[in-house]
Structure formats: C-alpha cells, structure tokens
PDB file of N, CA, C, O and CB in Angstrom:
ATOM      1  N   UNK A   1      25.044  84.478  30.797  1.00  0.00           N
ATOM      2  CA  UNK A   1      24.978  83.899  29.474  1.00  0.00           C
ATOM      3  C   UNK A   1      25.326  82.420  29.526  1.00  0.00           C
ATOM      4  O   UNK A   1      24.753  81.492  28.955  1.00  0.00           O
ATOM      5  CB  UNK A   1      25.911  84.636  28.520  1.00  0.00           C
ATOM      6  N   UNK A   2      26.553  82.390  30.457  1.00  0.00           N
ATOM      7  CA  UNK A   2      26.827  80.899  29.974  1.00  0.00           C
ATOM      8  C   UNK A   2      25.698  79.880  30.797  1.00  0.00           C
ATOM      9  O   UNK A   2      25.616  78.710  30.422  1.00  0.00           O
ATOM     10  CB  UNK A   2      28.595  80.416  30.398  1.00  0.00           C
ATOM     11  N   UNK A   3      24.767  80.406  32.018  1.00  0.00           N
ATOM     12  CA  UNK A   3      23.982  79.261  32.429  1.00  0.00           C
ATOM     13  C   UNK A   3      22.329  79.496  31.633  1.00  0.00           C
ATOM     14  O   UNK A   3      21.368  79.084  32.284  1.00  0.00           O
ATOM     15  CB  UNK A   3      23.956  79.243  34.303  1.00  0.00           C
ATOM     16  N   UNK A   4      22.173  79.864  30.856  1.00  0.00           N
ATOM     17  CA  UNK A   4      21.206  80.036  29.575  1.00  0.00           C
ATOM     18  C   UNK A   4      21.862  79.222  28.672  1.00  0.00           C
ATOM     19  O   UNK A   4      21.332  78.137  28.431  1.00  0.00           O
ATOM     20  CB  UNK A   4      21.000  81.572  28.943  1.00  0.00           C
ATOM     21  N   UNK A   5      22.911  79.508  28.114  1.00  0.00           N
ATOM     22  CA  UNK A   5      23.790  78.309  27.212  1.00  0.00           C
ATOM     23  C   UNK A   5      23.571  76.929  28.156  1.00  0.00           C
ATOM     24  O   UNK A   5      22.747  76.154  27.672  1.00  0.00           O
ATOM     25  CB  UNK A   5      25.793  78.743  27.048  1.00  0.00           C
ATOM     26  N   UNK A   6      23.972  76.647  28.994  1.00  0.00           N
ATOM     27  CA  UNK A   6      24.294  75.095  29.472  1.00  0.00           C
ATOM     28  C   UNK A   6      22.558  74.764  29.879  1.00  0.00           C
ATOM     29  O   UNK A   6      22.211  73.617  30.163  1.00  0.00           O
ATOM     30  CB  UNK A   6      25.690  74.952  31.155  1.00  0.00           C
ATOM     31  N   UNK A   7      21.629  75.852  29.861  1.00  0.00           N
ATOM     32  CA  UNK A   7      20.040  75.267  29.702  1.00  0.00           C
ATOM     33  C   UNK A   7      19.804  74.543  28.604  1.00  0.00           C
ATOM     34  O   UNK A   7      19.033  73.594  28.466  1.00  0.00           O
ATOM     35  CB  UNK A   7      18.956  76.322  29.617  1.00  0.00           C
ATOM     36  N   UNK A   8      20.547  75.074  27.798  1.00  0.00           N
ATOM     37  CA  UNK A   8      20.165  74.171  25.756  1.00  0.00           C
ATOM     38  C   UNK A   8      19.325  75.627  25.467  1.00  0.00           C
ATOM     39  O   UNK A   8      18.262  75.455  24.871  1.00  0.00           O
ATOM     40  CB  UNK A   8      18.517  71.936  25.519  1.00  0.00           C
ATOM     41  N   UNK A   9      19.663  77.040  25.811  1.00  0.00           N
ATOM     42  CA  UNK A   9      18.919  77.780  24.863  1.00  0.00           C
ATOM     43  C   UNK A   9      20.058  78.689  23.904  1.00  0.00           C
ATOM     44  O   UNK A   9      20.892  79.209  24.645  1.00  0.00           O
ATOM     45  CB  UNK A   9      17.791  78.755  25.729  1.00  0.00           C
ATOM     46  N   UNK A  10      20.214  78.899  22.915  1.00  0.00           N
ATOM     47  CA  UNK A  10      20.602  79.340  21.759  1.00  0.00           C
ATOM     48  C   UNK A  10      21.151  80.816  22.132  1.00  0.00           C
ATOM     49  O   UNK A  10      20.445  81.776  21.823  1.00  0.00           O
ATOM     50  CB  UNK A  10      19.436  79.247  20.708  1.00  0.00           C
ATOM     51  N   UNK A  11      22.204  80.998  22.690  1.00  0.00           N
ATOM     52  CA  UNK A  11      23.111  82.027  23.454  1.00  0.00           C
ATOM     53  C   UNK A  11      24.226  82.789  22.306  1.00  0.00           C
ATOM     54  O   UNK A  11      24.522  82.086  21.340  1.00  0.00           O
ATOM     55  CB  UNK A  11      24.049  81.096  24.775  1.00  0.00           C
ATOM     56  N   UNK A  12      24.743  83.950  22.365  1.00  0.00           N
ATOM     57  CA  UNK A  12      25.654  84.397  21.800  1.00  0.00           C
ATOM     58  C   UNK A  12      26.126  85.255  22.288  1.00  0.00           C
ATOM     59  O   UNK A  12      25.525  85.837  23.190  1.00  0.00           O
ATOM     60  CB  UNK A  12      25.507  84.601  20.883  1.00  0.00           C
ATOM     61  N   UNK A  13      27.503  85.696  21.836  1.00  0.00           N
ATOM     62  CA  UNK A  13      28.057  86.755  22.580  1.00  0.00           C
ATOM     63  C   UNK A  13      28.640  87.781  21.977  1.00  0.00           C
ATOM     64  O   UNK A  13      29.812  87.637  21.628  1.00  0.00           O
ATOM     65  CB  UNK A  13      28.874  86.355  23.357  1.00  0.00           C
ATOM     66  N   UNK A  14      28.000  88.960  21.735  1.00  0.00           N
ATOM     67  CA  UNK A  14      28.688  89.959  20.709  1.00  0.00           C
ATOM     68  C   UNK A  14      29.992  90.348  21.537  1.00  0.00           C
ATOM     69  O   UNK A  14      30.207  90.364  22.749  1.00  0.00           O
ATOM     70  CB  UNK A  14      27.658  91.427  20.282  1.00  0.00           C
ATOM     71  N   UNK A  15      30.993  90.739  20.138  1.00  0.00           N
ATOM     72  CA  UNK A  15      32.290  91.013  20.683  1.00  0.00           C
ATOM     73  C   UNK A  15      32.941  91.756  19.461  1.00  0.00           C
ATOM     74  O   UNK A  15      32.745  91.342  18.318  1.00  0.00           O
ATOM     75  CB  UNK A  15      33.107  89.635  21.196  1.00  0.00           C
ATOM     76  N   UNK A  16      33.640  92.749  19.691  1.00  0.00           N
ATOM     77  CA  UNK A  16      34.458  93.477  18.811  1.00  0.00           C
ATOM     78  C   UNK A  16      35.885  92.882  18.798  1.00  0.00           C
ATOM     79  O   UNK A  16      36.473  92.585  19.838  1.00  0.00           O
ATOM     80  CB  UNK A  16      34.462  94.937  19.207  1.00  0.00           C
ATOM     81  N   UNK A  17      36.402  92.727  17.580  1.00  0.00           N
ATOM     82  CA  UNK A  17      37.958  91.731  17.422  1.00  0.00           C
ATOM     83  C   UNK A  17      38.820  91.832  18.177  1.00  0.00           C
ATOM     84  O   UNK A  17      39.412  90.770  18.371  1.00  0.00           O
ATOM     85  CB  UNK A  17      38.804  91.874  16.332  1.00  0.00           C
ATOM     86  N   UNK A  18      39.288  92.932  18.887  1.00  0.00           N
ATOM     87  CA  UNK A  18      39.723  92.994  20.168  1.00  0.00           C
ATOM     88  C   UNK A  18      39.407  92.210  21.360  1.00  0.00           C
ATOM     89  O   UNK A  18      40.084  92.154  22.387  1.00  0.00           O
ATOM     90  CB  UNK A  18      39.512  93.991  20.438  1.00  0.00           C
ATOM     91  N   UNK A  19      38.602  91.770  21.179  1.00  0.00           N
ATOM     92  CA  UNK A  19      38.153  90.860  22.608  1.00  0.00           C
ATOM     93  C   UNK A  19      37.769  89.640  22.355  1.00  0.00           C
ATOM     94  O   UNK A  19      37.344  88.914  23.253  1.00  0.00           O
ATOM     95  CB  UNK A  19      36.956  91.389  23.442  1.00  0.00           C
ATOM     96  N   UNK A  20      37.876  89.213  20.976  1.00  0.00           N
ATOM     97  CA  UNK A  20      37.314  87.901  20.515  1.00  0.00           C
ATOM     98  C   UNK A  20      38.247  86.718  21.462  1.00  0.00           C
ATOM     99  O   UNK A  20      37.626  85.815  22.023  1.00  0.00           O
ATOM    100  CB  UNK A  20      37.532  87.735  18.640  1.00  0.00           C
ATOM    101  N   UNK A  21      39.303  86.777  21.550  1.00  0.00           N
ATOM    102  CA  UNK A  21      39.987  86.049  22.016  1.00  0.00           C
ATOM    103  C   UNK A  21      39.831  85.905  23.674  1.00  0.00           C
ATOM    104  O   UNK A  21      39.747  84.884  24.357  1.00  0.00           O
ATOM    105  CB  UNK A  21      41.123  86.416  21.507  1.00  0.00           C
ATOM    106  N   UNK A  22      39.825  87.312  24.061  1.00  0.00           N
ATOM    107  CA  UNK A  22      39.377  87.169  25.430  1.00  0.00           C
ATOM    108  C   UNK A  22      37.925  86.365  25.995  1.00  0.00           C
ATOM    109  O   UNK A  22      37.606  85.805  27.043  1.00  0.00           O
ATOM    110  CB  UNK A  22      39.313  88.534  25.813  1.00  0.00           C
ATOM    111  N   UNK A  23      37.116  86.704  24.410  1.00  0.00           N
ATOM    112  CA  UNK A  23      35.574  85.853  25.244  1.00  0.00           C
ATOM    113  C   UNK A  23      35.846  84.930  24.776  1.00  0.00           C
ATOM    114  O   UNK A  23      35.025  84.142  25.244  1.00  0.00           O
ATOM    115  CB  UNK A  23      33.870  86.158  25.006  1.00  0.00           C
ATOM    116  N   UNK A  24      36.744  84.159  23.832  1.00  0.00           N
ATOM    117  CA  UNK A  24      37.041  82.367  24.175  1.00  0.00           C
ATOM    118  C   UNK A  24      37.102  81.990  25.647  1.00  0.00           C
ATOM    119  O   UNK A  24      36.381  81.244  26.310  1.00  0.00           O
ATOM    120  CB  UNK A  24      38.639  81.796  23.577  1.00  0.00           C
ATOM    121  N   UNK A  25      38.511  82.952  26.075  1.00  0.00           N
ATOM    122  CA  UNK A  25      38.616  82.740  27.214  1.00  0.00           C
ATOM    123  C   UNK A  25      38.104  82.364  28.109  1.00  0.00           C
ATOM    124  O   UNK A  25      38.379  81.334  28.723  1.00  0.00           O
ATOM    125  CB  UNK A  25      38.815  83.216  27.463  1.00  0.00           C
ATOM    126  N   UNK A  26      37.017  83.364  28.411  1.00  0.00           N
ATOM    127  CA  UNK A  26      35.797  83.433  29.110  1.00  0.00           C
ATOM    128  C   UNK A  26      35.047  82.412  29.250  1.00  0.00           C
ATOM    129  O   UNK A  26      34.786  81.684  30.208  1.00  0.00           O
ATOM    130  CB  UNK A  26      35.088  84.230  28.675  1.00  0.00           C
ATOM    131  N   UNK A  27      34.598  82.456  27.736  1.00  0.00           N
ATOM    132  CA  UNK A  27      33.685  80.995  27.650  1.00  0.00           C
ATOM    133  C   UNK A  27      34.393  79.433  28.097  1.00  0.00           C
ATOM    134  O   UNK A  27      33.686  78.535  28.555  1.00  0.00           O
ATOM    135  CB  UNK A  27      33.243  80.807  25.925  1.00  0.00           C
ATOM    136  N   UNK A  28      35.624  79.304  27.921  1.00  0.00           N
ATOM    137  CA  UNK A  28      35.926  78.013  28.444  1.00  0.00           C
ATOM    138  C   UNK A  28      36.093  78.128  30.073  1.00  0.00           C
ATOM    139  O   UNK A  28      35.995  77.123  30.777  1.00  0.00           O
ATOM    140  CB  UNK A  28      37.269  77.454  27.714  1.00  0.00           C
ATOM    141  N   UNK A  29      36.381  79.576  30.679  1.00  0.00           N
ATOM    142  CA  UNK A  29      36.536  79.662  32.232  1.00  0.00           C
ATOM    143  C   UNK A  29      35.214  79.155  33.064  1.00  0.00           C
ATOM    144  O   UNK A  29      35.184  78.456  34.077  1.00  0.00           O
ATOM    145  CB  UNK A  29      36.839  81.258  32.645  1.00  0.00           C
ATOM    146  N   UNK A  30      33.725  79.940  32.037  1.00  0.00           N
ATOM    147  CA  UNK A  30      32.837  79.303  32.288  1.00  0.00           C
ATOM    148  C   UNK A  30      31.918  78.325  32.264  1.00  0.00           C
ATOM    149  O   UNK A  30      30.751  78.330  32.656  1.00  0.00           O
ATOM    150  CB  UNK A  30      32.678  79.616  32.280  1.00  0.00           C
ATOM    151  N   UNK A  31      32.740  77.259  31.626  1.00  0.00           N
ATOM    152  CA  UNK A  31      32.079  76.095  31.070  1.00  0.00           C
ATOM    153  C   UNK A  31      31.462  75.680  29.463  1.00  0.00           C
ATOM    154  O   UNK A  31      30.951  74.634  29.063  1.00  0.00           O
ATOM    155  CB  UNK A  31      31.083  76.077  31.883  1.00  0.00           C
ATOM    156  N   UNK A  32      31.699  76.744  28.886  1.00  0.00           N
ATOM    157  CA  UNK A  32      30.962  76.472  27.531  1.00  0.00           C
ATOM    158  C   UNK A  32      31.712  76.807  26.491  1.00  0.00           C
ATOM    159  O   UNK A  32      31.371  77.699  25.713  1.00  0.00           O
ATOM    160  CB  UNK A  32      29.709  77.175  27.349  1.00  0.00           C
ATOM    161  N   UNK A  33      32.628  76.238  26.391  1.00  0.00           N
ATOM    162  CA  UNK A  33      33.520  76.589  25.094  1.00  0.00           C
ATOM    163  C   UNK A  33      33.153  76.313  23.846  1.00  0.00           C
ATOM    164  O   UNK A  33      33.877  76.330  22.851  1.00  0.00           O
ATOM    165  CB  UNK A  33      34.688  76.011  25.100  1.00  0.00           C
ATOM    166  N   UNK A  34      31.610  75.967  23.932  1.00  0.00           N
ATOM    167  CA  UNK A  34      31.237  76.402  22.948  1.00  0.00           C
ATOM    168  C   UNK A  34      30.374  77.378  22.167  1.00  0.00           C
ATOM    169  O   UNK A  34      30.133  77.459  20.963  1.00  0.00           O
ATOM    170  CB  UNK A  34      31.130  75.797  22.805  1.00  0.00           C
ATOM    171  N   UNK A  35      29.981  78.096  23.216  1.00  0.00           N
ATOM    172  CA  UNK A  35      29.821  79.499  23.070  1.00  0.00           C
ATOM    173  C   UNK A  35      29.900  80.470  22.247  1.00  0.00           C
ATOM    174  O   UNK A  35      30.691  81.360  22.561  1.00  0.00           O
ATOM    175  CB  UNK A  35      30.278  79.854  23.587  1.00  0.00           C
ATOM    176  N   UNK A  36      29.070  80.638  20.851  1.00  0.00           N
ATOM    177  CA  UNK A  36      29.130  81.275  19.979  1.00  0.00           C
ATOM    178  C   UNK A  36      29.208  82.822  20.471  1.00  0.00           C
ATOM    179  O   UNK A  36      28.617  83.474  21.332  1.00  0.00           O
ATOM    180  CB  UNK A  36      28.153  80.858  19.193  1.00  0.00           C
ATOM    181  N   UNK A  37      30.397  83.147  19.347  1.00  0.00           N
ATOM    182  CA  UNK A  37      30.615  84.758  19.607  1.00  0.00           C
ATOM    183  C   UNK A  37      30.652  85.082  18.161  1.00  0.00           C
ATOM    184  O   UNK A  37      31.187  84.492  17.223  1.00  0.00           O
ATOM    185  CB  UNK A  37      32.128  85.310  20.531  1.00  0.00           C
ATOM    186  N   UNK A  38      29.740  86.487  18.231  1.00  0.00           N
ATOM    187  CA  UNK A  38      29.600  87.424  17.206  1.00  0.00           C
ATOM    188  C   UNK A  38      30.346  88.289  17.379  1.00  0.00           C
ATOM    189  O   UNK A  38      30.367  89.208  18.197  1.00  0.00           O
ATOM    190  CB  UNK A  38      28.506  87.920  17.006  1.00  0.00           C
ATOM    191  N   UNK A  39      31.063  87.966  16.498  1.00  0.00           N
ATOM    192  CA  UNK A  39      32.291  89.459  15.892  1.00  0.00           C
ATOM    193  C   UNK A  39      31.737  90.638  15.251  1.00  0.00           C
ATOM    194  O   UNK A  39      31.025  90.475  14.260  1.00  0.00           O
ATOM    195  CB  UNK A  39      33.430  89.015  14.569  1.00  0.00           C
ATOM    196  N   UNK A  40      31.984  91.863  15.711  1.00  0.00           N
ATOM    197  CA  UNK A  40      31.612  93.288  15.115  1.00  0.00           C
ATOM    198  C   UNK A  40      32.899  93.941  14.944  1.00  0.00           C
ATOM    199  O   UNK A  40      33.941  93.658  15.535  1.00  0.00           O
ATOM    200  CB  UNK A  40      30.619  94.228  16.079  1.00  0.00           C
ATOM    201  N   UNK A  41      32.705  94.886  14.030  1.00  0.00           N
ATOM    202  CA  UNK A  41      34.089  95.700  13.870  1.00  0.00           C
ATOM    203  C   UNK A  41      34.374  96.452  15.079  1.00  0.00           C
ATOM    204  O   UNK A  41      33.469  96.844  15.816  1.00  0.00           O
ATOM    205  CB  UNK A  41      34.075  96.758  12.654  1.00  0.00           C
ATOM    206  N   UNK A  42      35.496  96.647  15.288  1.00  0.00           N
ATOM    207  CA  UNK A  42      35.894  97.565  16.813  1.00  0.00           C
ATOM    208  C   UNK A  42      36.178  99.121  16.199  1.00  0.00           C
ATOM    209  O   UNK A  42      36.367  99.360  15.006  1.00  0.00           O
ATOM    210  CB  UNK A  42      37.678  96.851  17.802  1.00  0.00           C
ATOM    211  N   UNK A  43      36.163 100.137  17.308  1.00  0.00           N
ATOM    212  CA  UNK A  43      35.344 100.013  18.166  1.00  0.00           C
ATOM    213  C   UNK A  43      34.226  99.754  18.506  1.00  0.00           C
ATOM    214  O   UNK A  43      33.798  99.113  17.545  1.00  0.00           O
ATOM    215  CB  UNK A  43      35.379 100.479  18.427  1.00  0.00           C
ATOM    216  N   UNK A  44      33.118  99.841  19.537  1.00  0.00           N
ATOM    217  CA  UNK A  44      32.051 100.071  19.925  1.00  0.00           C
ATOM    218  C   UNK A  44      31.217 101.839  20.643  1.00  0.00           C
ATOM    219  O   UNK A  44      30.304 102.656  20.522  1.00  0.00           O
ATOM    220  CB  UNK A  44      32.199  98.988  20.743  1.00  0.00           C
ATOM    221  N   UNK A  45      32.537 101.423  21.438  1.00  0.00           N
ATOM    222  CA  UNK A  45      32.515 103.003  22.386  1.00  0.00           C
ATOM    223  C   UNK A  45      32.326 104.285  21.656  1.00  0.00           C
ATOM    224  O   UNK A  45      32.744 104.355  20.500  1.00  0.00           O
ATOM    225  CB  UNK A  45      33.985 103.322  23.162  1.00  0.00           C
ATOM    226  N   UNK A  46      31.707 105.365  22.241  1.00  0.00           N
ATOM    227  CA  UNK A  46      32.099 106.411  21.399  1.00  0.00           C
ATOM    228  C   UNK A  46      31.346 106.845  20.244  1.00  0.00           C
ATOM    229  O   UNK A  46      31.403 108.016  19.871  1.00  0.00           O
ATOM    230  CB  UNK A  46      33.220 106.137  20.986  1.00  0.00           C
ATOM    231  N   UNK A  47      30.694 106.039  19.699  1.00  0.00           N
ATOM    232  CA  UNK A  47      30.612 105.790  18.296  1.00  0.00           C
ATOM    233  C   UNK A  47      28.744 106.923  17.799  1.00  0.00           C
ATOM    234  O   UNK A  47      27.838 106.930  18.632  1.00  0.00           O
ATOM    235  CB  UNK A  47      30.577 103.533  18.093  1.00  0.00           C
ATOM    236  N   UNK A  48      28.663 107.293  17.141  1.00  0.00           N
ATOM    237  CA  UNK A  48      27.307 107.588  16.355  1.00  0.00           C
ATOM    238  C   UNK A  48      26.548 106.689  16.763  1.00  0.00           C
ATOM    239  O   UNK A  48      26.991 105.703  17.351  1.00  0.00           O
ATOM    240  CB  UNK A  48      27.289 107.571  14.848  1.00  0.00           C
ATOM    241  N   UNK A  49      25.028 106.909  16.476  1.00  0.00           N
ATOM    242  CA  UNK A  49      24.129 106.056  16.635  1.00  0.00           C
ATOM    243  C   UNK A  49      24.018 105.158  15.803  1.00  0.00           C
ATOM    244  O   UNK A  49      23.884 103.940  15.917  1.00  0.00           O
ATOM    245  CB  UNK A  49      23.182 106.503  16.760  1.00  0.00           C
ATOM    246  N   UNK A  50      24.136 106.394  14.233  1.00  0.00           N
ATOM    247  CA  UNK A  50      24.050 105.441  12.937  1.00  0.00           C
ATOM    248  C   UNK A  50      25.245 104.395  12.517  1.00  0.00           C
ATOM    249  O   UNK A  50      25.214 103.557  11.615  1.00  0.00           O
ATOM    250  CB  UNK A  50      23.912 106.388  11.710  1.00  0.00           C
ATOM    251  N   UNK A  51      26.477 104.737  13.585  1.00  0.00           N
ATOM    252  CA  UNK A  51      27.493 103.685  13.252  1.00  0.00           C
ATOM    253  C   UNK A  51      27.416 102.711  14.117  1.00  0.00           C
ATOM    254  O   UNK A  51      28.105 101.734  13.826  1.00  0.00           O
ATOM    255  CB  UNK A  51      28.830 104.112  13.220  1.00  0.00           C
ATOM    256  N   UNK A  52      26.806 102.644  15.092  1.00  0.00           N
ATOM    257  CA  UNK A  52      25.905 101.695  16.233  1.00  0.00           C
ATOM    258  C   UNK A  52      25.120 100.845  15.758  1.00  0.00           C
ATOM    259  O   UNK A  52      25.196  99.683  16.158  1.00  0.00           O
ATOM    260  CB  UNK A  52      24.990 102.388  17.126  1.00  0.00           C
ATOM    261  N   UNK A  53      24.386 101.136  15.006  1.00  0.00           N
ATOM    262  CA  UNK A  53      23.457 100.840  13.977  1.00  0.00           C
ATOM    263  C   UNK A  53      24.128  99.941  12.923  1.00  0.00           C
ATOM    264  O   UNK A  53      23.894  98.758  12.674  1.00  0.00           O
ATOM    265  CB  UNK A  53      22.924 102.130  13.361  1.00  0.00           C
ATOM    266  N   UNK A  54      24.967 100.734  12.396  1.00  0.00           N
ATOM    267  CA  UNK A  54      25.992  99.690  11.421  1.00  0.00           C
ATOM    268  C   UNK A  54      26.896  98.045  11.910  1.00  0.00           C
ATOM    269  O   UNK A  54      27.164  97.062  11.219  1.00  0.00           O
ATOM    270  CB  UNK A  54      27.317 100.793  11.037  1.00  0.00           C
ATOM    271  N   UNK A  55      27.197  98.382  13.563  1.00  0.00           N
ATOM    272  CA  UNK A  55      27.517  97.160  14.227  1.00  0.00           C
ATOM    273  C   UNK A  55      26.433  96.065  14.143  1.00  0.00           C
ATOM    274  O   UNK A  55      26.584  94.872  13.880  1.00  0.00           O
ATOM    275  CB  UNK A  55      27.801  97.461  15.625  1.00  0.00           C
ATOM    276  N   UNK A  56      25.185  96.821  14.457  1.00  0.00           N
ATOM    277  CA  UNK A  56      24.110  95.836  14.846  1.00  0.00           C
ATOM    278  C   UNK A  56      23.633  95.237  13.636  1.00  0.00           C
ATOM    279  O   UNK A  56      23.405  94.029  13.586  1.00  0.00           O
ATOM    280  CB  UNK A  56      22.927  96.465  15.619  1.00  0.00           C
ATOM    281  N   UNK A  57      23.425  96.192  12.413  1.00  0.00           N
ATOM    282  CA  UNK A  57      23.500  95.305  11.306  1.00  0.00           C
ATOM    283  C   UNK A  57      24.398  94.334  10.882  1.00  0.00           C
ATOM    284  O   UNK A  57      23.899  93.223  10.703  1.00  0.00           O
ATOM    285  CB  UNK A  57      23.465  95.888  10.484  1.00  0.00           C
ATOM    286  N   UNK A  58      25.461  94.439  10.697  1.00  0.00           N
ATOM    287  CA  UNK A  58      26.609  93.736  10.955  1.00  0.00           C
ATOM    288  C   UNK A  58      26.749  91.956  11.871  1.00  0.00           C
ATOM    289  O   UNK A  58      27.385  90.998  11.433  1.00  0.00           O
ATOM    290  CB  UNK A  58      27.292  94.890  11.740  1.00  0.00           C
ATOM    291  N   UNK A  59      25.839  92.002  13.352  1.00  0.00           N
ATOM    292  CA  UNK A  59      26.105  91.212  13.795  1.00  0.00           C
ATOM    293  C   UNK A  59      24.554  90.474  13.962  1.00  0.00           C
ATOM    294  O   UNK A  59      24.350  89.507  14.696  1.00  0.00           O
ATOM    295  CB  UNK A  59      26.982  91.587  14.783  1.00  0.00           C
ATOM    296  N   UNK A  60      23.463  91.182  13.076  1.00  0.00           N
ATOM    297  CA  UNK A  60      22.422  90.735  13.077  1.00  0.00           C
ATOM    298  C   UNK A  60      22.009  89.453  12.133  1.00  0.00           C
ATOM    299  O   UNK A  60      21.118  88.763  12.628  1.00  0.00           O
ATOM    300  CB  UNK A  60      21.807  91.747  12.917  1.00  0.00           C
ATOM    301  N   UNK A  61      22.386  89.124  11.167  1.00  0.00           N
ATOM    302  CA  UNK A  61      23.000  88.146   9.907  1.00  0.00           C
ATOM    303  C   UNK A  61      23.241  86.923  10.878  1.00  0.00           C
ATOM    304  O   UNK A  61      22.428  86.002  10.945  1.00  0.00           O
ATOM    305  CB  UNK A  61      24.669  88.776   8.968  1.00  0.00           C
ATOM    306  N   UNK A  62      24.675  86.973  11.802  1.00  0.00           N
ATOM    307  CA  UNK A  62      25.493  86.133  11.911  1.00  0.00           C
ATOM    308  C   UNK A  62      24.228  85.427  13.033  1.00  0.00           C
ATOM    309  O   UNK A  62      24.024  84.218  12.923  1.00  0.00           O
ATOM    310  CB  UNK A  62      27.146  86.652  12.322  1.00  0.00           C
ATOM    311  N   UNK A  63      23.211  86.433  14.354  1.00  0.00           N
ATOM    312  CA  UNK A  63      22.903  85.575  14.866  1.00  0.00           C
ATOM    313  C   UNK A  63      21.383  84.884  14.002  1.00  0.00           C
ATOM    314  O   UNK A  63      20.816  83.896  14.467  1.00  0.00           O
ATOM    315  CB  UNK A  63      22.913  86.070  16.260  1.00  0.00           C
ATOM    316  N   UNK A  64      21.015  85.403  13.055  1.00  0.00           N
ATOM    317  CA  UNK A  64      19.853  84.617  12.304  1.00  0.00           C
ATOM    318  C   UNK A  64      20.491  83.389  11.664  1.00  0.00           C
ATOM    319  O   UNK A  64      19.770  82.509  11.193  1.00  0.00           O
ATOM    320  CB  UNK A  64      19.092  85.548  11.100  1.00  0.00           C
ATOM    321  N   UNK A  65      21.675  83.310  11.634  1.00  0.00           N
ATOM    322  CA  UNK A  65      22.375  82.259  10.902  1.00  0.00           C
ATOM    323  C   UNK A  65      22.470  81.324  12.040  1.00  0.00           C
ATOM    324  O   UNK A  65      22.328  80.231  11.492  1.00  0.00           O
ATOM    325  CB  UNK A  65      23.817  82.672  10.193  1.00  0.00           C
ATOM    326  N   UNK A  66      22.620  81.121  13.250  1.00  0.00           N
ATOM    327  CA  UNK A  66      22.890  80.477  14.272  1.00  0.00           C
ATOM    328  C   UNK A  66      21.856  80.277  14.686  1.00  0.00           C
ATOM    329  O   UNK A  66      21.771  79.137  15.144  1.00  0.00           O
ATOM    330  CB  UNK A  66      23.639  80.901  15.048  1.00  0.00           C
ATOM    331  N   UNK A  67      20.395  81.219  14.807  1.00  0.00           N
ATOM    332  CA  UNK A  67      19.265  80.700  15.275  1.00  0.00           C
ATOM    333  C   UNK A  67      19.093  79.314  14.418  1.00  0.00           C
ATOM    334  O   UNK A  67      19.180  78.162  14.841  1.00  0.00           O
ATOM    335  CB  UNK A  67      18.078  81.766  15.144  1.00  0.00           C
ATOM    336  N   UNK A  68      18.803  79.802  12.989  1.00  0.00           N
ATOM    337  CA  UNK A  68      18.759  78.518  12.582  1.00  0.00           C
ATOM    338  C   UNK A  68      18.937  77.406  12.484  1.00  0.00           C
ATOM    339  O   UNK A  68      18.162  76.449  12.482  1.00  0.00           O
ATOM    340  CB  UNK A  68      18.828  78.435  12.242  1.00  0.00           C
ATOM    341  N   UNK A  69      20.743  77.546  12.336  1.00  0.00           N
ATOM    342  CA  UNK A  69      21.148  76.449  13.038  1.00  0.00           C
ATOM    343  C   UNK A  69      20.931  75.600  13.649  1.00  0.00           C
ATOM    344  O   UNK A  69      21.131  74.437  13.297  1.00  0.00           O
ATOM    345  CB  UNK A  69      21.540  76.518  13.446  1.00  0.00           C
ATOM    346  N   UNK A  70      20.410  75.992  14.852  1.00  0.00           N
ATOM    347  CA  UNK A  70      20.157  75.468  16.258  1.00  0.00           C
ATOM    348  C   UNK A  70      18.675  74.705  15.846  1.00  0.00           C
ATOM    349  O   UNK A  70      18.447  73.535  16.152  1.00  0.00           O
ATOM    350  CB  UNK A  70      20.063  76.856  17.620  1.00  0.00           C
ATOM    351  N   UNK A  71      17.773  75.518  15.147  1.00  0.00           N
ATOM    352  CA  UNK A  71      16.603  75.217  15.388  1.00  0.00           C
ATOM    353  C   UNK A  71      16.158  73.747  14.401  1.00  0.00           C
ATOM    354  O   UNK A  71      14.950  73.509  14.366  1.00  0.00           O
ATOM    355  CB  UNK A  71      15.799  76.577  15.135  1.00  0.00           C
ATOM    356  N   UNK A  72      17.076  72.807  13.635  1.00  0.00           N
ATOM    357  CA  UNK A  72      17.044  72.446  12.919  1.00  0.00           C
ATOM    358  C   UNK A  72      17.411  70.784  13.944  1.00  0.00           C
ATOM    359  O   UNK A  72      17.500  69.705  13.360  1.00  0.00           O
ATOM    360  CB  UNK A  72      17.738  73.273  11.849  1.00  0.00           C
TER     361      UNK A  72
END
C-alpha cells in the first residue's frame, strides 16, 4: 500500500478502531504518514456476511469522499 501511495495513486487503509492507532503507526514506519485510514466499527472477525456487509457500507462513503478529494 504504502509504495502505490508514494506513486501519487489514491490509497487507503481500512481499519477497525482498535487498530487505528496502530496503522498510524505503520504508516509513518513506512513512509507515508499520510496515509488515509478508514475506520469501521470493530470487530471484523467472526462476523455474518450481512454484518460484513454493514462494515463495507460503512467504509464505502468515507473512500468516495477521498476519491474525490484527490481527484480535484
């Protein structure tokens, strides 16, 4: 992810609130602290399809909001 990000292409990183902090982390270990991360409710694991479904709706918004962004 992060050498697609440092190409200039429009990268994100889904993450459940539990780990939001850890993929800061991440992202500055690997060079791109600026590295947009999409937050979903936690868990992930485990879960129904249709509540799988509910994450992805959930984090589908945030990256059409960032495509745009970018594309502007």
């Amino acid at each position: 992810m992060s050498t697609l990000r440092k190409r200039g292409l429009t990268t994100a990183v889904i993450v459940s609130g539990p780990f939001l902090k850890l993929g800061q982390s991440q992202a500055r270990v690997f060079g791109v602290p600026d590295l947009p991360l999409i937050e979903i409710p936690h868990p992930l694991g485990g879960l129904a399809i249709d509540q799988v479904r509910a994450r992805a709706d959930h984090a589908v918004p945030q990256f059409v909001k960032l495509l745009k962004e970018n594309s502007q």
